[in-house]
N, C-alpha and C positions, 0 to 999 in steps of 0.2 A: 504494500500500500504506500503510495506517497506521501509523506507527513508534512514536508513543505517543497513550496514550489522556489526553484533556484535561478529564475530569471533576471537577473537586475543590467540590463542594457541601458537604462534609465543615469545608471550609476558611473561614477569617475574613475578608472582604473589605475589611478595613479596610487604607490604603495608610500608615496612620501609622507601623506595623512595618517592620519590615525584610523581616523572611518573611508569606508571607503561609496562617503554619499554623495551628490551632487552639490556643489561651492556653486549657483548661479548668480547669486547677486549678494554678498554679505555686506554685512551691516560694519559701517565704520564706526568707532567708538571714541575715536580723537583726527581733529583737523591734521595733516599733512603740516611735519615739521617744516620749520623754516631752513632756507640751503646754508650749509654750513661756510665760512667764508675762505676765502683763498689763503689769506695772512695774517699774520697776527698783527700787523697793523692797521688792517683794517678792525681788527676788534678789539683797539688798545682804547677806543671813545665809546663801545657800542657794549651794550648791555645783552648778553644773548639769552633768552628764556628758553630755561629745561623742556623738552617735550614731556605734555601732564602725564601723567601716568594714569591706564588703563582701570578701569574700575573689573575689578573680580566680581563675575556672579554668579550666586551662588545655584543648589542645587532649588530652590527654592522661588528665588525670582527667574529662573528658566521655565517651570513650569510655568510660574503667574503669566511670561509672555508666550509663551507656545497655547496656553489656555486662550489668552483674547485674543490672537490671531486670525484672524479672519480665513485668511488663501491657504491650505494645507502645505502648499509648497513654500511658503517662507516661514510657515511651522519647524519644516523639516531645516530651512535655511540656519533658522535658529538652534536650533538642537545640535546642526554640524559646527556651529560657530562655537558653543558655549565649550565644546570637546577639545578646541585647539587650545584653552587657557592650560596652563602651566598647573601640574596639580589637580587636574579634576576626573572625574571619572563618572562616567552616567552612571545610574542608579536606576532600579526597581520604578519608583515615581514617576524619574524623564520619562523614561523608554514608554511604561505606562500611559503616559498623558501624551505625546506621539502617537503612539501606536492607535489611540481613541479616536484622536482627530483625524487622522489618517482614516480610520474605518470609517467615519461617519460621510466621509468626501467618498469612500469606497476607490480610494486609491488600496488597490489588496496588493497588486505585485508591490509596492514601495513596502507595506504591512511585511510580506516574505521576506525581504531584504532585511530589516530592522529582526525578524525573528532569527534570522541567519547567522545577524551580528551577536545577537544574546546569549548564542551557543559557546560564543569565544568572551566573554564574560565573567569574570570572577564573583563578582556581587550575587547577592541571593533573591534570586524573581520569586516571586506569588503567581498561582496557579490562578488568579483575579483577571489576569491581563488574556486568559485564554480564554474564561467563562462569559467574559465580554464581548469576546472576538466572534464565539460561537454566534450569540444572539444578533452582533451584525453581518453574519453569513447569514443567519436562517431567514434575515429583513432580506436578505437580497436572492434570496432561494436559491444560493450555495449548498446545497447540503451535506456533499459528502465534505465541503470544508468543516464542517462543523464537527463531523468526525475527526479530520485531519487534525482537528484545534484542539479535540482529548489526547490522541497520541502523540501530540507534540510536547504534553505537559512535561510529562517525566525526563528526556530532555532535557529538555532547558530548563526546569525548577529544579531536576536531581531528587524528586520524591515523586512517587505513586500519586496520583490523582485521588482524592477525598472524596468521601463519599456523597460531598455535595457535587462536586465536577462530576458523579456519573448521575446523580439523580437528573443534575442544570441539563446535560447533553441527553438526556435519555427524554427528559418531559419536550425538549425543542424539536427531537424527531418527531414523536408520538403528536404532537400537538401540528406539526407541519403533515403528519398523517405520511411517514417514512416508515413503514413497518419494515420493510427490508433491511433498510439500512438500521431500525430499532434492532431487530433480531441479530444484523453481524456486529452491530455494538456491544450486545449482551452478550456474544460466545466470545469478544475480545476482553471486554468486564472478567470475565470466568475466568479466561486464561490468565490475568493479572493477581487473582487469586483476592479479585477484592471482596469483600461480603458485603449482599446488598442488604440495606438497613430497611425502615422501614416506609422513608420516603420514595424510596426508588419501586418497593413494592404500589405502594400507593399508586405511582405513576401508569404500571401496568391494570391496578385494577380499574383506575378512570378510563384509561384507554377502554378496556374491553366493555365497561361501561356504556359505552359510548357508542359501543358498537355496536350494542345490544347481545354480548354475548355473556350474559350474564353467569353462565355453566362456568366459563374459564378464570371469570373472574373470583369465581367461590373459590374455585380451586388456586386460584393466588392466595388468599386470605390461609388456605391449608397452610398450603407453604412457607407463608408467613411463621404461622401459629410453630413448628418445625423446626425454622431457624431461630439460630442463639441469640443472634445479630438482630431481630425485629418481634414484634408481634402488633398486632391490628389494634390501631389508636382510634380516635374520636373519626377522624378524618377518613379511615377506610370505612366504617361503621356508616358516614352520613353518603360517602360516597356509593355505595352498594345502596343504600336504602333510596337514595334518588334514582338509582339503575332499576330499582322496581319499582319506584310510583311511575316514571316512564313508562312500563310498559304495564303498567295497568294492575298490576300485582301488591296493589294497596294491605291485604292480609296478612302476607309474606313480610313487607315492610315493618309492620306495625309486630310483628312477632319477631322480626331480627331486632327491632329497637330494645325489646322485654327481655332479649339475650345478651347485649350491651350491655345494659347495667345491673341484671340480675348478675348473669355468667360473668365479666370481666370487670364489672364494677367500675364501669365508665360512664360520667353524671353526661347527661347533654349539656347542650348550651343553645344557646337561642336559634344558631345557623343548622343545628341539627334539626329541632323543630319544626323551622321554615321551609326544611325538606318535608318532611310530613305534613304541613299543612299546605301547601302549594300541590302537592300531590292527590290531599283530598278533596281541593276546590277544582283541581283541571280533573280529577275521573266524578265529579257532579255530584258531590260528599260535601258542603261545605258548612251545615250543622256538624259535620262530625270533626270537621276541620276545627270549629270556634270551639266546640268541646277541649279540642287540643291546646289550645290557647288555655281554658278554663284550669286544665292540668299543668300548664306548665307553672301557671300564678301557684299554685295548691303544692308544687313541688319545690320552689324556691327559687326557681328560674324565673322572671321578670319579663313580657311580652316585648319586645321593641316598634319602634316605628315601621319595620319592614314586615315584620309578621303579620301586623294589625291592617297593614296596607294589601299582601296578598290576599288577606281574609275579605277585604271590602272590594279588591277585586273581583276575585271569587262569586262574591254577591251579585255585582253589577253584572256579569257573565251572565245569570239565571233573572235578570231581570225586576232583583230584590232591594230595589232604592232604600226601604225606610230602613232593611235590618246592614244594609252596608251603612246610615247616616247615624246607627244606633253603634256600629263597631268604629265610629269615626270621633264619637262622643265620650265611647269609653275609653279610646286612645288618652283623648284630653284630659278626662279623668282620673285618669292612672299618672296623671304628671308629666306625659310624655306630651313634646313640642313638633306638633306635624310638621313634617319637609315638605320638600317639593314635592316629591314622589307621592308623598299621604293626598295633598291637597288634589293634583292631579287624577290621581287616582277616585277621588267623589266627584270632582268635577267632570270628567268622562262619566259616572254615572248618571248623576243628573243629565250631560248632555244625552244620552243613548235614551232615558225614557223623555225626553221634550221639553225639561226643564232647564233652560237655555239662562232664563234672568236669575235662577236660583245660582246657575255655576258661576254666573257673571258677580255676583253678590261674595261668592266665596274667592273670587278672582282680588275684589275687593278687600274683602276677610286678612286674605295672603303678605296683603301690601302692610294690612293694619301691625300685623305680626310680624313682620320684615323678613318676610319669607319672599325671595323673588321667586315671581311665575320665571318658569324658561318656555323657549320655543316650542317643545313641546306640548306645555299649559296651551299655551295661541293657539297651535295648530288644532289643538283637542273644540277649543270652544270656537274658532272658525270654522269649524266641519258641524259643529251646533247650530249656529248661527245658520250656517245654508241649509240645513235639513228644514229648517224650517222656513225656508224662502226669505230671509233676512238679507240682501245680499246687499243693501245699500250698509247696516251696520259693518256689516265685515269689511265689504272694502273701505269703510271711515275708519275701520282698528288697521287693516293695513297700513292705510296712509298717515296714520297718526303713531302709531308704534315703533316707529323707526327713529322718528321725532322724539322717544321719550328714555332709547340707549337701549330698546329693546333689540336682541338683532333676530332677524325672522329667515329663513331657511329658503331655497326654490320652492318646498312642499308646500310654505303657509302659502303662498303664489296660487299654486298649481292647486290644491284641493278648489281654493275660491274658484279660479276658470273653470277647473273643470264642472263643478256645479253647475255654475253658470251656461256654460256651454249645452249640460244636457237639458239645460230648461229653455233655450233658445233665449236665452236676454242676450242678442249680438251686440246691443248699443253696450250694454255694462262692461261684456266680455271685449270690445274695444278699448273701452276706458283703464280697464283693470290689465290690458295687454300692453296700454304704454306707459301703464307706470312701472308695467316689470321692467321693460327693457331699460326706460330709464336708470332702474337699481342694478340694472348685468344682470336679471333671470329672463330665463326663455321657458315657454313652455314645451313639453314634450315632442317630442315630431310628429307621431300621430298627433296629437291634439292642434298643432300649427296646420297641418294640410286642412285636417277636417274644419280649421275657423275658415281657414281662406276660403275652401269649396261654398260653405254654409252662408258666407257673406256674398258672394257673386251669385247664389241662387236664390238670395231674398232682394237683392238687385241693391246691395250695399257696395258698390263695383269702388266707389271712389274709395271707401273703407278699405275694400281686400287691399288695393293698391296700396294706401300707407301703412296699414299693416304688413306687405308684405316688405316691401322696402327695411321698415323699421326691422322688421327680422333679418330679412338679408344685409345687415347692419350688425348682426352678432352673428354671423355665419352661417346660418340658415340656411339648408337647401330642400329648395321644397321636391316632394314628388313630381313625375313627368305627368300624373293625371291632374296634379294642381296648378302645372305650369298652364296646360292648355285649357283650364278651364278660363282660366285670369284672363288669357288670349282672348277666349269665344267671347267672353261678357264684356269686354272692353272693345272689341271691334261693333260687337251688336248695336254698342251706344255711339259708335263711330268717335271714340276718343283714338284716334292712331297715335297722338304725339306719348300718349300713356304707352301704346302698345308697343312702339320702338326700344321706350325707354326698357322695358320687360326684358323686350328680345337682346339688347343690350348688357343689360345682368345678367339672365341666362350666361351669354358667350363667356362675359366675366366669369361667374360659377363655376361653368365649366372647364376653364383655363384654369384656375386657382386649385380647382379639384377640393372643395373642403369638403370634411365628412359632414352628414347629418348627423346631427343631436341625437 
């Protein structure tokens, strides 16, 4: 297997340095002495100043500048410069904060080079600088670097990889969904003779989890129970018991929960619970869900804002406004201060059963409490607002909500259009289409052909025209059945000087080649 890549054509082959990186443009640290003079009589009246001397720096203020750096390449300028003073020696840290900026620009060959140099290194590196390296390979769906980045540990650290470095690299495959490359990780794991603990187990059981293969995942937990090295914590216990409210196996759950802390004497905690009660509001249990709630208060564990929130989700799901307004009351009751998440979550139920000025009132509520609405509150009560044919409010909260340091998303946009759209209000849905563009949102591409069509067949010709414009202004390219419809409708009214202008943009379009939306 390859562990690293030895490319550096990048780099200076000159052996007179000490590194052998690229010197493109360094940094000068004192003015060009003065020329020394011929004679000494000419410096028998003249005063001649010492060249100042060079300020040393240290390991310390190299990172601070290689940190605010901007350009990764005069990161690295600096890092070669700070290595020619007299006396210094990189360290663990430089190389470290280098090596970061450099990944994050996804400069990786220069990354290789820098790990290449670390091997001829005396200082003692941290197995940190690879755990890091992983996570910006699997950002770039590198993968088998990621692997590369465990067997490079030992190497260049001079110890075995920890049992965090297999857990970090084994969750990044599993999560990137690499089981191949998970499985040759693990018979590499094995051969290193390392013992998996009990996070690394964990990993496998989420995985399978997840997979729905919930047979293999018991049999991890065996295994576990087995080895010296691990046994099943809170956290395989919640994760297996979410792998069967998933699949509908609410019974099962609820009897693995009874073996938790009867059999291993493991208390829950709240995130345990909130598997069990989200479990029993999505299989359409949500009496038996607040029950859960009722036991955790009875057992010493304390409900949270999240629980209390799935629970009145739950509610609103089945259509149950007053007993979700009555789990929202005892929240507050209980001393707990609703979030965003809680407030939202009643406000989507009021909006779902037609109660649009009640959710607006608690939108209010919100403000009183200095709980900010986010984008999603908006969007929740502008999709209220139009079920009920409200659409002059919503497009006054769009236009004023921006105004108020609200920021609103393309969707709060798009839901108003599209409302609008299927109810045929073309006047609004113009209105409310140049104010997107004005802010950089566009509506969907299906939804732009189908206004243009719908506006030249209610005989809004001049409209489609500045609509369409205004879109072919953010890139827009419409379909070839919206092209010629704009044609037909505009020759019909005998506007040609319009219809050139068309054909004109077309060719443009077409030349430029920009994708649709």
């Amino acid at each position: 297997m390859r562990v690293l890549s030895h490319n550096y054509r990048t780099f200076s082959t000159s052996t007179s340095a000490r590194y052998s990186f690229p010197w493109i443009s360094p940094l000068q640290f004192s003015k060009e002495a003065s020329p020394v003079p011929h004679s000494l009589e000419e410096t028998s009246n003249t005063l001649v100043e010492a060249p100042r001397k060079r300020k040393f720096i240290s390991h310390e203020s190299a990172i601070n500048l290689i940190k605010h750096e901007r350009d990764p390449q005069h990161a690295l300028e600096i890092f070669n410069m700070v290595a020619e003073q007299k006396g210094f020696s990189h360290n663990h840290a430089t190389y470290s904060t280098l090596i970061h900026k450099l990944a994050q620009a996804k400069k990786f060959q220069t990354v290789d080079a820098l790990l290449h140099q670390m091997t001829y290194e005396t200082c003692k590196f941290h197995e940190n600088i690879f755990l890091n390296l992983m996570k910006h390979f699997a950002k770039s769906s590198l993968h088998e670097r990621v692997l590369e980045m465990f067997c490079a540990i030992q190497p260049i650290v001079r110890e075995k990889p920890s049992p965090k470095a297999v857990s970090t690299c084994l969750n990044i495959l599993v999560e990137s969904k690499q089981i191949d490359l998970a499985q040759k990780f693990l018979l590499h794991v094995k051969d290193l003779k390392i013992m998996p603990n009990t996070c690394i187990f964990n990993i496998l059981v989420k995985h399978h989890c997840k997979g729905g293969d919930l047979e293999s995942a018991f049999e991890v937990v065996q295994e576990m129970k087995k080895c010296k090295s691990s046994y099943p914590n809170l956290i395989t216990y919640s994760t297996l018991m979410a792998g069967l409210c998933e699949n509908g196996r609410l019974k099962e759950a609820l009897e693995l929960f009874e073996e938790m802390v009867s059999k291993d004497q493991i208390l829950p905690d709240a995130l345990t619970y909130s598997v069990l009660i989200n479990g029993f509001c999505r299989g359409g249990k949500v009496d038996r869900a607040w029950k859960i709630i009722e036991f955790m208060r009875n057992n010493g564990c304390n409900p949270n804002v999240f629980n209390y929130s799935v629970l009145m989700n739950g509610f609103c799901k089945e259509g149950r406004l007053e007993e979700a307004i009555e789990v929202f009351h005892e929240m507050k009751n209980c001393g707990l201060k609703p979030d965003t998440v809680g407030y939202t979550t009643l406000i989507n139920c009021f909006c779902a059963t037609g109660k649009t000025d009640e959710a607006i009132e608690l939108v209010k509520e919100m403000t009183d409490m200095k709980c900010k609405a986010d984008v999603v509150t908006y969007n929740v009560l502008l999709k209220g607002l139009c079920r009920e044919g409200r659409f002059d409010e919503a497009i006054k909260m769009l236009e004023k909500l921006a105004y108020e340091g609200v920021y609103l998303n393309k969707g709060s946009y798009r839901i108003v259009l599209n409302f609008l759209f299927q109810e045929d209000e073309l006047e609004k849905s113009c209105k409310l289409l140049g104010l997107m563009l004005s802010r950089g949102f566009v509506p969907h591409h299906a939804t732009s052909n189908e206004l243009l069509a719908s506006l030249c067949k209610a005989g809004m010709v001049d409209d489609a025209v500045t609509a369409f414009f205004g879109l072919a202004g953010m890139r827009f390219k419409p379909e070839p059945e919206s092209w010629a419809l704009l044609i037909e409708y505009i020759c019909r009214e005998r506007k040609l000087l319009s219809a050139f202008e068309l054909l004109d943009e077309l060719v443009t379009k077409e030349t430029d080649n920009f994708p649709p939306f």
